[in-house]
N, C-alpha and C positions, 0 to 999 in steps of 0.2 A: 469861353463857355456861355459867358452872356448874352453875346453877341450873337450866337447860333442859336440860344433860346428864344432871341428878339427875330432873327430870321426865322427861324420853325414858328413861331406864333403867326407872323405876317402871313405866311403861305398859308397857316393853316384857317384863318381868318378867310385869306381868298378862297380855300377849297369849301370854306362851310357858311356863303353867302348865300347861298340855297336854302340854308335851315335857319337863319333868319330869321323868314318870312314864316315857320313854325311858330318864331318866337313873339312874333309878331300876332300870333292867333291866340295868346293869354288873353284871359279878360284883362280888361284897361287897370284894374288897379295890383292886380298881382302882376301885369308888368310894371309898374309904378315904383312896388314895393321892390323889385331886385332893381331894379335904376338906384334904387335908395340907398340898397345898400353897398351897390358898385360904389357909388360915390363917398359913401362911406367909409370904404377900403382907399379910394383915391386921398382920401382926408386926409388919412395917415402918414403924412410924409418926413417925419423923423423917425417911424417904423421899419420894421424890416420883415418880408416877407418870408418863411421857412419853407420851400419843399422839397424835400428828397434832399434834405441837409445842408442846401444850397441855400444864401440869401440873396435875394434882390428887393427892388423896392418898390414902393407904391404902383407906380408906371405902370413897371413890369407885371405886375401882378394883377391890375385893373387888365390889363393886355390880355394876358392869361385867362383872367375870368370871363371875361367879354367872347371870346375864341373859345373857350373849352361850352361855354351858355352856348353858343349860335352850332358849334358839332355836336350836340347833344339835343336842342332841343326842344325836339320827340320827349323826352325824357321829362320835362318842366312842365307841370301845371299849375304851383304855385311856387311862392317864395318860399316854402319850405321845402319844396322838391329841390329849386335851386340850392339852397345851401347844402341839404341833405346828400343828391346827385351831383353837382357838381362844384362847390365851393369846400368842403369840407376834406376831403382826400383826392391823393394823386391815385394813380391807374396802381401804383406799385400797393397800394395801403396804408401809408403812412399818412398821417393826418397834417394837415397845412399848418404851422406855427405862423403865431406876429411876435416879435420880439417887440417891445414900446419903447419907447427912449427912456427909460429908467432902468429897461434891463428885465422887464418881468416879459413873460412869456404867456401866453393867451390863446388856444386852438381856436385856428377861422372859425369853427363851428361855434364854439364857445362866443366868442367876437359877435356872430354875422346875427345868431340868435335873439341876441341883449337888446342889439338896434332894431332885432325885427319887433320886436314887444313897443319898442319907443315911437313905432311908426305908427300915424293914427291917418293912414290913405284909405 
């Protein structure tokens, strides 16, 4: 299941290099601030990723974000569109968990929001 989710991102990265170059037309510091918080999410690496009840982990999920940001967007004019539009829930509705290495549980939105306040770009 992993293995096909890391294929389907790959391909879907290649079909949505197009929209990229959308992404690339944020003003310079709201792209700044989702770089920030991608990397932020990459930080996490005794985390576990929740979507659609599945975990994967850091990697996976920066993969994910990265590819679902570049097919979407049209959609992003700021970091808070990003989290909002595309960090925060899958297509089905359910909302993105992090599991921490302690076992507590934290919705990406919840997450992506904290660091967005912490960032001074």
């Amino acid at each position: 299941m992993k293995k096909l989710l890391a294929i389907s991102l790959f391909l879907l990265l290649g079909l949505s290099f197009h929209h990229l170059a959308q992404a690339q037309a944020l003003p310079v510091d709201e792209k700044q601030k989702i770089e920030a918080l991608i990397k932020k999410v990459a930080a996490l690496t005794d985390a576990t990723f929740i979507r659609n009840g599945s975990g994967y982990n850091a990697t996976i999920a920066v993969t994910f974000l990265q590819a679902k940001w570049a097919a979407n967007a049209a959609n992003v004019k700021t970091a808070r569109d990003f989290i909002d539009n595309i960090a925060s829930m899958s297509g089905a509705g359910k909302p993105y968990l992090i599991r921490l290495k302690d076992g507590r549980e934290i919705t990406g939105r919840d997450f992506l929001l904290a660091e967005l306040q912490k960032l001074n770009i």
